[in-house]
PDB file of N, H, CA, C and O in Angstrom:
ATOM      1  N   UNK A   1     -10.766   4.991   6.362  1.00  0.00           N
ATOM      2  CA  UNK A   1     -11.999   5.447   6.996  1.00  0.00           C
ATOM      3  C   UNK A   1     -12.343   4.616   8.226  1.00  0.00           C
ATOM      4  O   UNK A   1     -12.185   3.395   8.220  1.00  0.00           O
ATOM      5  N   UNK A   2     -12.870   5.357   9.406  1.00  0.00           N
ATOM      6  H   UNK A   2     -12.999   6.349   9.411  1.00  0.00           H
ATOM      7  CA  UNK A   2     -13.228   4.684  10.738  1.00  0.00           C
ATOM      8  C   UNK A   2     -14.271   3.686  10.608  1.00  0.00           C
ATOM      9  O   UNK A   2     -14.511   2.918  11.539  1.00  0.00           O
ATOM     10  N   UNK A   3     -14.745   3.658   9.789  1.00  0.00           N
ATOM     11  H   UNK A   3     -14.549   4.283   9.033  1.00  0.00           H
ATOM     12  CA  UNK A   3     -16.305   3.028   9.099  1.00  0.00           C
ATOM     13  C   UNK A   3     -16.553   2.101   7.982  1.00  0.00           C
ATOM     14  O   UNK A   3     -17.595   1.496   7.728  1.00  0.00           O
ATOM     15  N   UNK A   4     -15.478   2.087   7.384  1.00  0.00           N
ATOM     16  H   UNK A   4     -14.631   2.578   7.590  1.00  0.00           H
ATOM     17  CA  UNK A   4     -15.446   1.276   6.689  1.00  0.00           C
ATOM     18  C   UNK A   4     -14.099  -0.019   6.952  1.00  0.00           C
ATOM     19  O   UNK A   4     -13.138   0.111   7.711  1.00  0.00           O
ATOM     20  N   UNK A   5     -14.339  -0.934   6.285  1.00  0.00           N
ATOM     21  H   UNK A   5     -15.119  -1.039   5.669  1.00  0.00           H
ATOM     22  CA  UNK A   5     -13.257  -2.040   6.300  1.00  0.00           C
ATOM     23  C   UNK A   5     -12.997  -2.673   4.942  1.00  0.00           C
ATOM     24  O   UNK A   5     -13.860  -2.905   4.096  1.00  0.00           O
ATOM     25  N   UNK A   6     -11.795  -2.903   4.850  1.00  0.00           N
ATOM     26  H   UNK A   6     -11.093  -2.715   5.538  1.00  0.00           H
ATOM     27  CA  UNK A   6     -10.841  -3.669   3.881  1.00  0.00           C
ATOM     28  C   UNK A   6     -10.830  -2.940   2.817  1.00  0.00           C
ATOM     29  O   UNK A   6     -10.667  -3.587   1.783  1.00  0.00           O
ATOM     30  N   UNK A   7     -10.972  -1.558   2.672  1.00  0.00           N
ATOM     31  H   UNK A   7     -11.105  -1.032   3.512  1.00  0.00           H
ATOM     32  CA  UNK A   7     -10.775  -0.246   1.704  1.00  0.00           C
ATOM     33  C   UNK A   7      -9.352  -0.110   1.630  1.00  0.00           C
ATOM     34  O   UNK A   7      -8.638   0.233   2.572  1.00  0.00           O
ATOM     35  N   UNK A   8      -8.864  -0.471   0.160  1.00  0.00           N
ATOM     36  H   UNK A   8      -9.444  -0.750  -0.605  1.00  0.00           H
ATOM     37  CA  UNK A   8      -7.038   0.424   0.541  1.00  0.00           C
ATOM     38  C   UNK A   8      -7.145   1.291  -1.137  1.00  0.00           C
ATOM     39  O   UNK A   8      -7.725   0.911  -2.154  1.00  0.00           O
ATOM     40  N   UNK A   9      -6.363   2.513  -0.899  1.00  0.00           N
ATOM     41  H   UNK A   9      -5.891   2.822  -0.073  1.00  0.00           H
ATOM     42  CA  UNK A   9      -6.218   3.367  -1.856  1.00  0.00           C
ATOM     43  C   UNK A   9      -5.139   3.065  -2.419  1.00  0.00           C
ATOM     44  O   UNK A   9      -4.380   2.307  -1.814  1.00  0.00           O
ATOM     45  N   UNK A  10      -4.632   3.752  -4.206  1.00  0.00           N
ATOM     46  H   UNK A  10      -5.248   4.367  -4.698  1.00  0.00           H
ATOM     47  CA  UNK A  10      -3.183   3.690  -4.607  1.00  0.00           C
ATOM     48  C   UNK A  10      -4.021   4.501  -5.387  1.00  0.00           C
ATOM     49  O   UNK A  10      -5.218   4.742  -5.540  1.00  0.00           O
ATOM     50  N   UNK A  11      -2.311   5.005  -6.059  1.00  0.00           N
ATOM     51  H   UNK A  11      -1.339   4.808  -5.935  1.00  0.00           H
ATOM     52  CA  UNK A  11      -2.065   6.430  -7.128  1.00  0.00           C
ATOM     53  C   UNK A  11      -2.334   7.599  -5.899  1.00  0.00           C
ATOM     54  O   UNK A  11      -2.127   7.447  -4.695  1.00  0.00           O
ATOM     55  N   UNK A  12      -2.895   8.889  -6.641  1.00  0.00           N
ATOM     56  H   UNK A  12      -3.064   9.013  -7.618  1.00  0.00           H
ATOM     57  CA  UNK A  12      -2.823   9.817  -5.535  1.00  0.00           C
ATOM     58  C   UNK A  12      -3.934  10.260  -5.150  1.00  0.00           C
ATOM     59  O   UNK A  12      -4.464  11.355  -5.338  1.00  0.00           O
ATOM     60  N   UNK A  13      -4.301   9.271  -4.545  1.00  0.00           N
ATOM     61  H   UNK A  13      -3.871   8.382  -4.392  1.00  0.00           H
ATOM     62  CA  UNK A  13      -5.759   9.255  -3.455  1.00  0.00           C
ATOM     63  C   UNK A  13      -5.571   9.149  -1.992  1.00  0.00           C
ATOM     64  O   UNK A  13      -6.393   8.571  -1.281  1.00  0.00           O
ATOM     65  N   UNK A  14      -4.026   9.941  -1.338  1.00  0.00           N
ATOM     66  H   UNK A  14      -3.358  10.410  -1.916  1.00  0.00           H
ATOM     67  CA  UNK A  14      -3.401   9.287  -0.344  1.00  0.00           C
ATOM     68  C   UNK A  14      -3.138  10.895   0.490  1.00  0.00           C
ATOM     69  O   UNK A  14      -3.032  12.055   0.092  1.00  0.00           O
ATOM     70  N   UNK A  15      -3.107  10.229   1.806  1.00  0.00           N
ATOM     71  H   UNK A  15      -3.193   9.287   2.129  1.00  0.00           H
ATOM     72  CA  UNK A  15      -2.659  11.954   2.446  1.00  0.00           C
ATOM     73  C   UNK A  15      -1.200  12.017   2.514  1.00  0.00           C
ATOM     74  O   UNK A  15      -0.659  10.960   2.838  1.00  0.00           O
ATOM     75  N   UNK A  16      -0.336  13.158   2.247  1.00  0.00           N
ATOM     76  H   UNK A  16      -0.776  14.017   1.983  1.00  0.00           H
ATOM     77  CA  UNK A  16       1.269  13.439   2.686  1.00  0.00           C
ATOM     78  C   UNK A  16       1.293  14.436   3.225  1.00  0.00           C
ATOM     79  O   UNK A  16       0.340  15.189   3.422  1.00  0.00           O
ATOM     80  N   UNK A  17       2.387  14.572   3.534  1.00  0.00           N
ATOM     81  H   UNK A  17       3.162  13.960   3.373  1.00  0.00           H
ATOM     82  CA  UNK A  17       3.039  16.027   4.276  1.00  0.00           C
ATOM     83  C   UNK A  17       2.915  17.145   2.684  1.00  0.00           C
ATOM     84  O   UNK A  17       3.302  16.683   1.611  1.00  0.00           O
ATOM     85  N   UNK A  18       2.427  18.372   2.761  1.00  0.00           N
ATOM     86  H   UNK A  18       2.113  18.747   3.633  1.00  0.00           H
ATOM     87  CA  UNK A  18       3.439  19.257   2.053  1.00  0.00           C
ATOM     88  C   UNK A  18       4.462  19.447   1.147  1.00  0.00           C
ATOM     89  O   UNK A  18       4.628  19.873   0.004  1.00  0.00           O
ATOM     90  N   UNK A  19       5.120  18.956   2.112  1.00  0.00           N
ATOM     91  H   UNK A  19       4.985  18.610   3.041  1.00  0.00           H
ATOM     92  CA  UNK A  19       6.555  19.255   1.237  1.00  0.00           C
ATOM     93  C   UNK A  19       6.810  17.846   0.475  1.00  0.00           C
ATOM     94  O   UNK A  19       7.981  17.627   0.164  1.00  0.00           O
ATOM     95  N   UNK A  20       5.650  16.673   0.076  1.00  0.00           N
ATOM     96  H   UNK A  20       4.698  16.850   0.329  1.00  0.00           H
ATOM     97  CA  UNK A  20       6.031  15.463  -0.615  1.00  0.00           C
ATOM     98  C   UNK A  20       5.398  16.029  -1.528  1.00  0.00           C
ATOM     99  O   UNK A  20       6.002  15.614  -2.517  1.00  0.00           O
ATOM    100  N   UNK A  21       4.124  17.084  -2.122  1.00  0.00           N
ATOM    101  H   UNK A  21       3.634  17.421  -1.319  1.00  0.00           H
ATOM    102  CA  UNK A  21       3.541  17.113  -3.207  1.00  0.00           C
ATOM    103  C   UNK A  21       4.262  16.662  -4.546  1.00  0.00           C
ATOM    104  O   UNK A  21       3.801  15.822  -5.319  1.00  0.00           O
ATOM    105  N   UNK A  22       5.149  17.164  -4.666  1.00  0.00           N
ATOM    106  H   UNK A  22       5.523  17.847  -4.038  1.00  0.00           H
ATOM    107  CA  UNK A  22       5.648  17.447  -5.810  1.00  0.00           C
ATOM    108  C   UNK A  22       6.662  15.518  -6.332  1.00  0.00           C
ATOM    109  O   UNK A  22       7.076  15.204  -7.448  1.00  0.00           O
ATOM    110  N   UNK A  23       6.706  14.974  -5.483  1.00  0.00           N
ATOM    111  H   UNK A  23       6.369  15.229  -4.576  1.00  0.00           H
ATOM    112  CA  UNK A  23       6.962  13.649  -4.993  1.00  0.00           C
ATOM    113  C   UNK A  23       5.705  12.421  -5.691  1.00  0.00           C
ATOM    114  O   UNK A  23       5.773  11.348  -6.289  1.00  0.00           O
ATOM    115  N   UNK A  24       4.808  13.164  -5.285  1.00  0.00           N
ATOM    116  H   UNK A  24       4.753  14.036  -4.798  1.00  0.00           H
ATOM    117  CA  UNK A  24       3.486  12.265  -5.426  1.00  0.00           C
ATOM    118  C   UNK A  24       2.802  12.634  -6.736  1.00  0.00           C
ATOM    119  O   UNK A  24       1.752  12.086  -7.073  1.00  0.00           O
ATOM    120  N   UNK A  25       3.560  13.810  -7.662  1.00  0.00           N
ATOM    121  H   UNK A  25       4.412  14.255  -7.388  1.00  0.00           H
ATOM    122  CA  UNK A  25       2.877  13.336  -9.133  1.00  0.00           C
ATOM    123  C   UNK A  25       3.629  12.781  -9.950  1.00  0.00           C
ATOM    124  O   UNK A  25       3.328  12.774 -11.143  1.00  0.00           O
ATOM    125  N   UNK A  26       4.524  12.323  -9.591  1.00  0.00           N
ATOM    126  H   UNK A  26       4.769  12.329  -8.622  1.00  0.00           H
ATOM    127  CA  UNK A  26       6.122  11.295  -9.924  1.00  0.00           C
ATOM    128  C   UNK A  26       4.741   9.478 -10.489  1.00  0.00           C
ATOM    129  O   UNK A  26       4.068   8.871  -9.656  1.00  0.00           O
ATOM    130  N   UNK A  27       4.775   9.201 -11.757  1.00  0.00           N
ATOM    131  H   UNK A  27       5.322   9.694 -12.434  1.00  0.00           H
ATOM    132  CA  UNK A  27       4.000   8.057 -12.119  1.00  0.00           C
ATOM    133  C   UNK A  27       4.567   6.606 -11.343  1.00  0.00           C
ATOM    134  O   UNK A  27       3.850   5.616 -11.194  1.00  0.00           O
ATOM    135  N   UNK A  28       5.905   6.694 -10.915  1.00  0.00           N
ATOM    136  H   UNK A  28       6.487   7.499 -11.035  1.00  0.00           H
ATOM    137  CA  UNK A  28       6.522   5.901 -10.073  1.00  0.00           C
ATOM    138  C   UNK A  28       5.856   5.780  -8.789  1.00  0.00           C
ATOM    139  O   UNK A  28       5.704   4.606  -8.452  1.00  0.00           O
ATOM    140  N   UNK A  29       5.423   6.627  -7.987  1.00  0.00           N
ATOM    141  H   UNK A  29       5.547   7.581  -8.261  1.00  0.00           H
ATOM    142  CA  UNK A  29       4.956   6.711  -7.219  1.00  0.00           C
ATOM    143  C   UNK A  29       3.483   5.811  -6.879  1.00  0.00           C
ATOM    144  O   UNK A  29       3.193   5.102  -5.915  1.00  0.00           O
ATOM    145  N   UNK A  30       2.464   6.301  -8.524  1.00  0.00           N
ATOM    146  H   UNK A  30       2.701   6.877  -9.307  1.00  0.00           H
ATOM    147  CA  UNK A  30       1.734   5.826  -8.110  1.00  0.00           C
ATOM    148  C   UNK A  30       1.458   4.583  -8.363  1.00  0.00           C
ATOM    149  O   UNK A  30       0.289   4.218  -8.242  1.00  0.00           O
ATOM    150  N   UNK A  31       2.736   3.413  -8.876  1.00  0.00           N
ATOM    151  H   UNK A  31       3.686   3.710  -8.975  1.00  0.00           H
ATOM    152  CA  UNK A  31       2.729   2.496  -9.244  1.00  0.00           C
ATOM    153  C   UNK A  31       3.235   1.894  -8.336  1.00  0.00           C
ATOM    154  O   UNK A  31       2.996   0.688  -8.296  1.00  0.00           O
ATOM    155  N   UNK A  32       3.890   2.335  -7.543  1.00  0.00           N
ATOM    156  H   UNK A  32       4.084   3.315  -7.575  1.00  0.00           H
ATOM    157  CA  UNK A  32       4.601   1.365  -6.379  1.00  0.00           C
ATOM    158  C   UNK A  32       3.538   1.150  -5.033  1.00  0.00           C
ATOM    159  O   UNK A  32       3.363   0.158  -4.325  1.00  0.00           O
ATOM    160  N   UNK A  33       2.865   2.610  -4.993  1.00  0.00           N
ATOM    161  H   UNK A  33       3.007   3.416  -5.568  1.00  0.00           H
ATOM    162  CA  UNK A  33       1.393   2.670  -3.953  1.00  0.00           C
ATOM    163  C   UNK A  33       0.752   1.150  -4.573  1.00  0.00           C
ATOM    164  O   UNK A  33       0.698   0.042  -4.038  1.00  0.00           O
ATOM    165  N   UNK A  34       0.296   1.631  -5.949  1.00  0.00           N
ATOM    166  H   UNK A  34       0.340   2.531  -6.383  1.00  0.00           H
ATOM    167  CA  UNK A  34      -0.510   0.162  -6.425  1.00  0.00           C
ATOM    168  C   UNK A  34      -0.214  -1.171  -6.060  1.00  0.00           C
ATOM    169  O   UNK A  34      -0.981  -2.039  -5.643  1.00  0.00           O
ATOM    170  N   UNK A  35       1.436  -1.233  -6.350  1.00  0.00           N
ATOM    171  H   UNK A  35       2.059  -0.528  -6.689  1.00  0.00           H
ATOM    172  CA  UNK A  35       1.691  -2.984  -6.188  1.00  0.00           C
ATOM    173  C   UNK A  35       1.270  -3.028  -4.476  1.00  0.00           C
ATOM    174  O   UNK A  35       0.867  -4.043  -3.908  1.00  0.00           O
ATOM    175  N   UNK A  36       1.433  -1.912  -3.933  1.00  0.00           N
ATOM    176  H   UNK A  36       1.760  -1.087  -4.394  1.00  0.00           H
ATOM    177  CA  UNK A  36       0.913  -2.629  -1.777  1.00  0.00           C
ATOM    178  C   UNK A  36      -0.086  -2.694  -1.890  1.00  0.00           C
ATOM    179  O   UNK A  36      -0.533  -3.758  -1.461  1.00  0.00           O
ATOM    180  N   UNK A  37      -1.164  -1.699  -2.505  1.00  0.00           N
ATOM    181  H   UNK A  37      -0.801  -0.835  -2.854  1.00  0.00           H
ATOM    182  CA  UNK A  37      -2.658  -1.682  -2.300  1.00  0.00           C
ATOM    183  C   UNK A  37      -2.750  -3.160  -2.680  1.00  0.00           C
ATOM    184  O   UNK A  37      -3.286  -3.878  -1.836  1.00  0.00           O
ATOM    185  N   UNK A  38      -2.247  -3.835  -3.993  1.00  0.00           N
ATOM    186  H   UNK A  38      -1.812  -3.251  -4.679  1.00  0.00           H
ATOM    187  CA  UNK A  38      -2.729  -5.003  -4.360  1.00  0.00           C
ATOM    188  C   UNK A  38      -2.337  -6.723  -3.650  1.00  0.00           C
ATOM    189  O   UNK A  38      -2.899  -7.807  -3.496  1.00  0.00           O
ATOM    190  N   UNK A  39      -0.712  -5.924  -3.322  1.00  0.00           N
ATOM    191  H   UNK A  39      -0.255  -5.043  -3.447  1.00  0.00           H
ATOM    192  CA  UNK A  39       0.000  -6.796  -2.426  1.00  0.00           C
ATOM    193  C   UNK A  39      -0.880  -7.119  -0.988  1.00  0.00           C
ATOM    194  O   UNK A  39      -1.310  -8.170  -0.512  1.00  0.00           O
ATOM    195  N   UNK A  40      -0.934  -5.641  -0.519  1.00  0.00           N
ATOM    196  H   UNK A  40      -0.584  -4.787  -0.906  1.00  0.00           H
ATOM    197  CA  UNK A  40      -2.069  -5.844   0.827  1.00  0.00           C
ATOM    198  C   UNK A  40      -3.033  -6.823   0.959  1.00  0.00           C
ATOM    199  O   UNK A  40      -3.176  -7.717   1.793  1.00  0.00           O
ATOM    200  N   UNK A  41      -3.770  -6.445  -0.164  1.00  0.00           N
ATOM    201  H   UNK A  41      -3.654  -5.719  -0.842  1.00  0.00           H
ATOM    202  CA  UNK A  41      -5.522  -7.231   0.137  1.00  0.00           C
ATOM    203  C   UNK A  41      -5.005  -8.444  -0.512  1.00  0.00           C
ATOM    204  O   UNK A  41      -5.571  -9.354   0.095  1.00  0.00           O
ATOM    205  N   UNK A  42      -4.130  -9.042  -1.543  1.00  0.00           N
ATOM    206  H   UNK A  42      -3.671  -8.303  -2.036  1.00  0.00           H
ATOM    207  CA  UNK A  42      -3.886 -10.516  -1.824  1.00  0.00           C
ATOM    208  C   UNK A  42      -3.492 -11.435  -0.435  1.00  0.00           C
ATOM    209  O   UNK A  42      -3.886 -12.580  -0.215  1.00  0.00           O
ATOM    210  N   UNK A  43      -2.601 -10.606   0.442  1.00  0.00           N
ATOM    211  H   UNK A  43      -2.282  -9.675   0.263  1.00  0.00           H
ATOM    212  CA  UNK A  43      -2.397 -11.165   1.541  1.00  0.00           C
ATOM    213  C   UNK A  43      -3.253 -11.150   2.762  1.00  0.00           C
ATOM    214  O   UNK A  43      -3.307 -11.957   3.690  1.00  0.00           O
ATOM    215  N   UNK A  44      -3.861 -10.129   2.562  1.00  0.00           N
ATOM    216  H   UNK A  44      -3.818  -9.473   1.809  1.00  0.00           H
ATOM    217  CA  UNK A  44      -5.419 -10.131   3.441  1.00  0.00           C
ATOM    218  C   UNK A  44      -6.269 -11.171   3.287  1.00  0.00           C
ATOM    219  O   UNK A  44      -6.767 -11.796   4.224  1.00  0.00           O
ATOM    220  N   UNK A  45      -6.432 -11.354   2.272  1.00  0.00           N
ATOM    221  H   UNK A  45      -6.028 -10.846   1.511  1.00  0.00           H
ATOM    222  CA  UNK A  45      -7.356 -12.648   1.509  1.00  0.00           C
ATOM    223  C   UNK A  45      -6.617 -14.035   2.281  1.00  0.00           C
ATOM    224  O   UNK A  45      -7.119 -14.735   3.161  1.00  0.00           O
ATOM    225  N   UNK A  46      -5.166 -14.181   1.592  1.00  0.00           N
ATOM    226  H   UNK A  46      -4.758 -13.613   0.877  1.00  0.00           H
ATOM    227  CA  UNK A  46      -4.760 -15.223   2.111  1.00  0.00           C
ATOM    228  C   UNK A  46      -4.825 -15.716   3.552  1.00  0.00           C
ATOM    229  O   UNK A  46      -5.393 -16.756   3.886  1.00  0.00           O
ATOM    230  N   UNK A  47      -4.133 -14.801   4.454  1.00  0.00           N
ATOM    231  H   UNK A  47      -3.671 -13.957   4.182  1.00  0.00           H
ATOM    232  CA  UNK A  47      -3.968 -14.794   5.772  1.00  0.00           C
ATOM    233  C   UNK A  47      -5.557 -14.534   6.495  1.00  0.00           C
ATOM    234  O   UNK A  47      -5.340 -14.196   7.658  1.00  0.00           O
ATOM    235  N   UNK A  48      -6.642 -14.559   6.304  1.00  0.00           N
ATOM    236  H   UNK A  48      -6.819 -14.833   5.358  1.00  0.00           H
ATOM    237  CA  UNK A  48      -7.930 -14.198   6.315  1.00  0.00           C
ATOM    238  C   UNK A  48      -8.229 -13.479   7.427  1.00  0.00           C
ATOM    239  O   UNK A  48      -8.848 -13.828   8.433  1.00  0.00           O
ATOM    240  N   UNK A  49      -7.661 -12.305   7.110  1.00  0.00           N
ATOM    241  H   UNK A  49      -7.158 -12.022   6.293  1.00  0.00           H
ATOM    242  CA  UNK A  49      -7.278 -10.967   8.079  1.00  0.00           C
ATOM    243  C   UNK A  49      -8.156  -9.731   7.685  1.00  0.00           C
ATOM    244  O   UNK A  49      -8.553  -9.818   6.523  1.00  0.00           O
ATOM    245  N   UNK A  50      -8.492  -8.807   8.226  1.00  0.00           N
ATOM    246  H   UNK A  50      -8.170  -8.736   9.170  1.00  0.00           H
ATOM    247  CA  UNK A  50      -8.976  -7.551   7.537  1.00  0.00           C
ATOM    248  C   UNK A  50      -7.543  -6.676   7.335  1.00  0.00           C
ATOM    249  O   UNK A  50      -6.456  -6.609   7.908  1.00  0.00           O
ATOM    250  N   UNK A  51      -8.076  -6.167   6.392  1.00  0.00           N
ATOM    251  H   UNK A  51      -8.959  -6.222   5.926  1.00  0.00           H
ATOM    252  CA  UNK A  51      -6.415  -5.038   5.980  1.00  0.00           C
ATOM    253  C   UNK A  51      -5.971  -3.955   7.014  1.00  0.00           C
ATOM    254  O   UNK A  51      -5.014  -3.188   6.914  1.00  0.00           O
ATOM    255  N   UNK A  52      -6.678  -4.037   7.807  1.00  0.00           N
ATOM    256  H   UNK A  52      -7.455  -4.661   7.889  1.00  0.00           H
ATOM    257  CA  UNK A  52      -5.822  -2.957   8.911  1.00  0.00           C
ATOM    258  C   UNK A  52      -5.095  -4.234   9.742  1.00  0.00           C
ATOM    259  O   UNK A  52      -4.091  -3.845  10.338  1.00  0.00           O
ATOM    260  N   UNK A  53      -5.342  -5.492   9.891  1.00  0.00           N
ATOM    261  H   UNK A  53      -6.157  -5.808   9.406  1.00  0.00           H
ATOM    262  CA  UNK A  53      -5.365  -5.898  10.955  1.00  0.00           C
ATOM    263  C   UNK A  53      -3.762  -7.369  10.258  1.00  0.00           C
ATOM    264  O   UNK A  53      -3.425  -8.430  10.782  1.00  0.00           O
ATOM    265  N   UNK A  54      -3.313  -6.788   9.174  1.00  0.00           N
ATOM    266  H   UNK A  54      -3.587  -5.926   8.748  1.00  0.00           H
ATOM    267  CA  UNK A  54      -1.679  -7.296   8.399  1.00  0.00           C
ATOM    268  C   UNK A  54      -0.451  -7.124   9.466  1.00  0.00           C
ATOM    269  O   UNK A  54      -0.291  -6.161  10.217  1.00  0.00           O
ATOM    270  N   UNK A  55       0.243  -8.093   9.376  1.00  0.00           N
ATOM    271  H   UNK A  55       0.114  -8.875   8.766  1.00  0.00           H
ATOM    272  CA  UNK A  55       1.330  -8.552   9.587  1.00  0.00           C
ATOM    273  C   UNK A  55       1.802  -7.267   8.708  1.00  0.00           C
ATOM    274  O   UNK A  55       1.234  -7.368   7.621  1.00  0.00           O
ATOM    275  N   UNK A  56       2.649  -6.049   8.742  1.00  0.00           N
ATOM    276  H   UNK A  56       3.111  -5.967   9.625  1.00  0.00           H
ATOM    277  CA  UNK A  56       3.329  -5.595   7.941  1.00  0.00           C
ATOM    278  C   UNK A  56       4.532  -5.940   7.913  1.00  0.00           C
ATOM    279  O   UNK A  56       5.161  -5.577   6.919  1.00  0.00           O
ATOM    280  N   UNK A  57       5.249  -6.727   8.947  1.00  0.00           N
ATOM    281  H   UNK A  57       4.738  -7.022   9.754  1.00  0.00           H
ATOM    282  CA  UNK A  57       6.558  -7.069   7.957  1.00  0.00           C
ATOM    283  C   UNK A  57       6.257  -8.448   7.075  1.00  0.00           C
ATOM    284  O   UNK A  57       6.906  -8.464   6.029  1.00  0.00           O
ATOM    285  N   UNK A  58       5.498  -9.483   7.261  1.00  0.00           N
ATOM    286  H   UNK A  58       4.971  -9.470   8.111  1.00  0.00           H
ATOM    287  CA  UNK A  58       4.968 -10.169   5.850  1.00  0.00           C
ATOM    288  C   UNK A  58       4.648  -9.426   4.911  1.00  0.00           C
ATOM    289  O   UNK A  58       4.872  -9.972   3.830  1.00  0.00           O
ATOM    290  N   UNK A  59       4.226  -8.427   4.825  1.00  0.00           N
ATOM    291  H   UNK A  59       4.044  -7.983   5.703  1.00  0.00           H
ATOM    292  CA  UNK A  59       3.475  -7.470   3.654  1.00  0.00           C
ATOM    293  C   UNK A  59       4.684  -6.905   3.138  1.00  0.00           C
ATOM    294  O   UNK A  59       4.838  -7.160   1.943  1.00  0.00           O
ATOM    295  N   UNK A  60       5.839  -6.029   3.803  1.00  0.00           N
ATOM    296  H   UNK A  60       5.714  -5.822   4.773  1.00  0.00           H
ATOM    297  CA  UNK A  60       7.288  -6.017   3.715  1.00  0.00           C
ATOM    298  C   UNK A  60       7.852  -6.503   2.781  1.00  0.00           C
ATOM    299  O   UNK A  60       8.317  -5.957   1.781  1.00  0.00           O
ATOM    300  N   UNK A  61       7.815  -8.182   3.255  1.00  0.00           N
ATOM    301  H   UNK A  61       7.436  -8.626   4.068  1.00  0.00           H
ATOM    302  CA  UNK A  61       8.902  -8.938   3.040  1.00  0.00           C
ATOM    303  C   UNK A  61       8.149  -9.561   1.439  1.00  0.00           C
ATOM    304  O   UNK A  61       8.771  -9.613   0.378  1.00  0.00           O
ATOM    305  N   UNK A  62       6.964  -9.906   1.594  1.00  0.00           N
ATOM    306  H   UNK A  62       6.459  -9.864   2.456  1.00  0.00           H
ATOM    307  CA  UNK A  62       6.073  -9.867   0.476  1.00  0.00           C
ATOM    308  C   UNK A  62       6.277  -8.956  -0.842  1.00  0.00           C
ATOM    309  O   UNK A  62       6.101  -9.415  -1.970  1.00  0.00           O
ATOM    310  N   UNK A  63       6.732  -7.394  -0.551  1.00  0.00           N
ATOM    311  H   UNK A  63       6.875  -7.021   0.366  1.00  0.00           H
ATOM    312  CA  UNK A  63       7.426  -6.437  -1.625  1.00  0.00           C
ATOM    313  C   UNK A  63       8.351  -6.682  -1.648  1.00  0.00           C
ATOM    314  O   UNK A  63       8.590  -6.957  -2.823  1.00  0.00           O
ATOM    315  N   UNK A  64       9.346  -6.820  -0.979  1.00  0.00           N
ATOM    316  H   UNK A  64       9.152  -6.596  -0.024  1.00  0.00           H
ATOM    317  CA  UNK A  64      10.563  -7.431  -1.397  1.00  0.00           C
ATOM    318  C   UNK A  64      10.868  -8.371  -2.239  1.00  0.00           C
ATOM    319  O   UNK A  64      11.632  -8.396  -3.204  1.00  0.00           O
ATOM    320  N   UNK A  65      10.246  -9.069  -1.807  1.00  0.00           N
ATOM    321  H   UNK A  65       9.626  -9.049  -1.023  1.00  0.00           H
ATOM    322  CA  UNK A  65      10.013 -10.586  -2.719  1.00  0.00           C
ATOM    323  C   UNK A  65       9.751 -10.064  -3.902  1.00  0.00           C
ATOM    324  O   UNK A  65      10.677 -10.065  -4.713  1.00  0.00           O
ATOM    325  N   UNK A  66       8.687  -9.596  -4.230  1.00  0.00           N
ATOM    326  H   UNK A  66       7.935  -9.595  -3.571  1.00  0.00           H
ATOM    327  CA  UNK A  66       8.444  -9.005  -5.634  1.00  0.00           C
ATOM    328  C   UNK A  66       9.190  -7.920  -6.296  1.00  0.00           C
ATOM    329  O   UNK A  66       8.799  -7.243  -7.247  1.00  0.00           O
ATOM    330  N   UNK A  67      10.440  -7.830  -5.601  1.00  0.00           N
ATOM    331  H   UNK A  67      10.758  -8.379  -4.828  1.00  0.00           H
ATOM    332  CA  UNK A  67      11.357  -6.872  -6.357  1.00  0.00           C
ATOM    333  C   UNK A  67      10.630  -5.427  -6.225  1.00  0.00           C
ATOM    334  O   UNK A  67      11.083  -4.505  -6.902  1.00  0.00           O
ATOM    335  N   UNK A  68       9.579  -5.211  -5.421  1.00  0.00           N
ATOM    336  H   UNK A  68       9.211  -5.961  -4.871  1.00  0.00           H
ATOM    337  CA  UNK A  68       9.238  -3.589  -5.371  1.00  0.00           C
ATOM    338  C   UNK A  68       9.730  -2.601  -4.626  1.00  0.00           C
ATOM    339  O   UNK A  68      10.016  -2.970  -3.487  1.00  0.00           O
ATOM    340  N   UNK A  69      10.030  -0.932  -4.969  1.00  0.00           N
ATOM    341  H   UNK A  69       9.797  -0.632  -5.894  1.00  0.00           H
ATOM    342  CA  UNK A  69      10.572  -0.345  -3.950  1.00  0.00           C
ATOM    343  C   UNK A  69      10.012  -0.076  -3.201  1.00  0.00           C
ATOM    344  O   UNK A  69       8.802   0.137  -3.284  1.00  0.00           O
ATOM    345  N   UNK A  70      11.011   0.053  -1.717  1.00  0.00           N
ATOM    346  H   UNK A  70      11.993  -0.120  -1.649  1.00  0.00           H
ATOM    347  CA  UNK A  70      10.569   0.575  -0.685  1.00  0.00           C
ATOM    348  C   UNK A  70      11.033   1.689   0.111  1.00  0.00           C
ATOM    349  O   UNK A  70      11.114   1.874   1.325  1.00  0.00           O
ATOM    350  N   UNK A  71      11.450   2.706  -1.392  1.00  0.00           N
ATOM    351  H   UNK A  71      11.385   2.555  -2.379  1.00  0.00           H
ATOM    352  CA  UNK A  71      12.123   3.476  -0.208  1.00  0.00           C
ATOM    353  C   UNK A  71      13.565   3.574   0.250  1.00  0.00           C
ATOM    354  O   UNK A  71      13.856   4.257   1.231  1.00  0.00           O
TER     355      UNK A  71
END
């Protein structure tokens, strides 16, 4: 949202294309959204950043680290 700050969504509270629907009621899905939403703002906190305003390849390399997929 334009209006708000340090809001992040997971599970399927998220916009896709179409043709991912069927993608996004996969429970995998909404568990891997979760570990960034949580990954995000832990590193937001740390780095004392607002969440739009992340390093995403620290945030990246941060899932990696934690063994999460990316895809």
């Amino acid at each position: 949202p334009k209006k708000t700050e340090n809001l992040l969504v997971a599970g399927r509270c998220f916009c896709f294309e179409d043709k991912l629907v069927e993608d996004t009621r996969i429970i995998g899905t909404c568990l891997v959204t979760g570990q960034g939403a949580g990954a995000a703002a832990g590193l937001a906190v740390k780095e004392r950043v607002k969440a739009r305003d992340l390093n995403i390849s620290k945030l990246k390399q941060l899932l990696k680290d934690q063994g999460a997929w990316l895809g």
